[in-house]
N, C-alpha and C positions, 0 to 999 in steps of 0.2 A: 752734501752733493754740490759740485762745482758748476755751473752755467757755461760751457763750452763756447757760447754764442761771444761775439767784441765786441758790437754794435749794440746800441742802447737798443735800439728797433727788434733786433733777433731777440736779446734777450727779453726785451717783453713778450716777443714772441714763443720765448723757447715756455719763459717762467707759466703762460696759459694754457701750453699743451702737456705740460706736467700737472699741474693743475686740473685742468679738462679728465685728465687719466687715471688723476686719484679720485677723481668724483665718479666715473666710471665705473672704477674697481667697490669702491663704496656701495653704489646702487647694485651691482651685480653682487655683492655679500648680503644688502639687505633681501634681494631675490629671493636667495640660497636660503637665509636663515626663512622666510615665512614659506617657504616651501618645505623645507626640512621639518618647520611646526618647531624652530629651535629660539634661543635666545641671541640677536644680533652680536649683544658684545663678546658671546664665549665664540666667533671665529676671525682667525689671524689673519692681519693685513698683508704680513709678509707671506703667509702661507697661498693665501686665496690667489695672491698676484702670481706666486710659482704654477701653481694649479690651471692658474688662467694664460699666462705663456706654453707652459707645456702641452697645456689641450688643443692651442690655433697653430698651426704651422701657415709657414711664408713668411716672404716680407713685411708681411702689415704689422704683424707685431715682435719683428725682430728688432732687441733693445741691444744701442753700443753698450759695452761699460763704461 
């Protein structure tokens, strides 16, 4: 993944809200799995982040490519 940001400043900025987002998606998979009564590593990162965009509509979590 490339850092769109030019400025040293944005991109420390851009690099903690990517950051920030995977930790997010992490906390919301560990949710899933002790709710589900499942084991955390058998569910996908990339799966859970599709599931977790597809379920929120709006802006908030409209990602550019």
């Amino acid at each position: 993944m490339t850092l769109r940001s030019k400025m040293p400043e944005l991109v420390r900025q851009e690099f903690w809200g990517l950051l920030m987002a995977h930790s997010i998606v992490r906390k919301m998979m560990a949710q899933a799995a002790l709710e589900g009564d499942i084991d955390p590593a058998s569910i996908s990162y990339c799966s859970s982040v599709e599931i977790i965009c597809s379920s929120q509509t709006g802006p908030v979590l409209a990602f550019s490519p």
